[in-house]
C-alpha positions in Angstrom: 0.0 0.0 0.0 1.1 3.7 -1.0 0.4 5.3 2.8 1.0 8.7 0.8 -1.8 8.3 -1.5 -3.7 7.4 0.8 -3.1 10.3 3.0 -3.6 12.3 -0.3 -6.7 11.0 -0.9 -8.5 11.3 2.5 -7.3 15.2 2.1 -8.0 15.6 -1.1 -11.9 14.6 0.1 -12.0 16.7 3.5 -11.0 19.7 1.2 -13.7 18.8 -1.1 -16.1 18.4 1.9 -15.5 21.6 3.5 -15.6 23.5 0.4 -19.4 22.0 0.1 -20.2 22.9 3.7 -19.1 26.8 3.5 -21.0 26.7 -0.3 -24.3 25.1 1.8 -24.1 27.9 4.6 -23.1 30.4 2.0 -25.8 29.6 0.8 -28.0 29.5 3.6 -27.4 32.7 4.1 -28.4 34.3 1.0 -31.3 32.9 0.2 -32.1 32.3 3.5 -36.4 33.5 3.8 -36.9 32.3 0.3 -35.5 28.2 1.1 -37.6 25.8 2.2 -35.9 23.6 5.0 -36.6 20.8 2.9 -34.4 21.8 1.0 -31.7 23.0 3.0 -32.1 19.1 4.4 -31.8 17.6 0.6 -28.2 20.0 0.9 -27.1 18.4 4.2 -28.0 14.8 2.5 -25.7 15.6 -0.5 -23.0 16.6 1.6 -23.3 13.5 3.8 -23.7 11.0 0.8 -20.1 13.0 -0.5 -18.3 11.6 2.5 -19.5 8.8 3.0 -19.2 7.3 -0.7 -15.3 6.6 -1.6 -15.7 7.3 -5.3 -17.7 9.6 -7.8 -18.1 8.7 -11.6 -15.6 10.7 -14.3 -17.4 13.5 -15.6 -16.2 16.2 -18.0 -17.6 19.4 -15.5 -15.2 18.6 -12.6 -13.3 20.9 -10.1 -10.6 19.1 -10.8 -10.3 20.4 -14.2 -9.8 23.6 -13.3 -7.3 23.4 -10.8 
């Protein structure tokens, strides 16, 4: 096992993560009286299914492209 890609990996996905949680209270607070909390809840579920799955699919219209 490569321990450093690994490592890479797990903060490669915790950068990704917390970029996701300031864009969700960014969010939040913008558009705050004209959200329903259903779906400021559909946000949070997002987010959670983000970290817990390992993998996304390949798609053209990354973040990673531009970086």
């Amino acid at each position: 096992m490569d321990y450093l890609k690994i490592v890479n990996y797990i903060l490669e996905t915790s950068l990704v993560g917390s970029l996701l949680v300031v864009l969700i209270l960014a969010l939040r607070l913008l558009i705050k009286n004209h959200m329903k909390k259903s779906i400021v809840y559909y946000l949070w579920f997002i987010l959670i299914l983000k970290l817990l799955i390992p993998f996304s699919p390949e798609s053209k219209f990354s973040i990673y492209n531009f970086v």
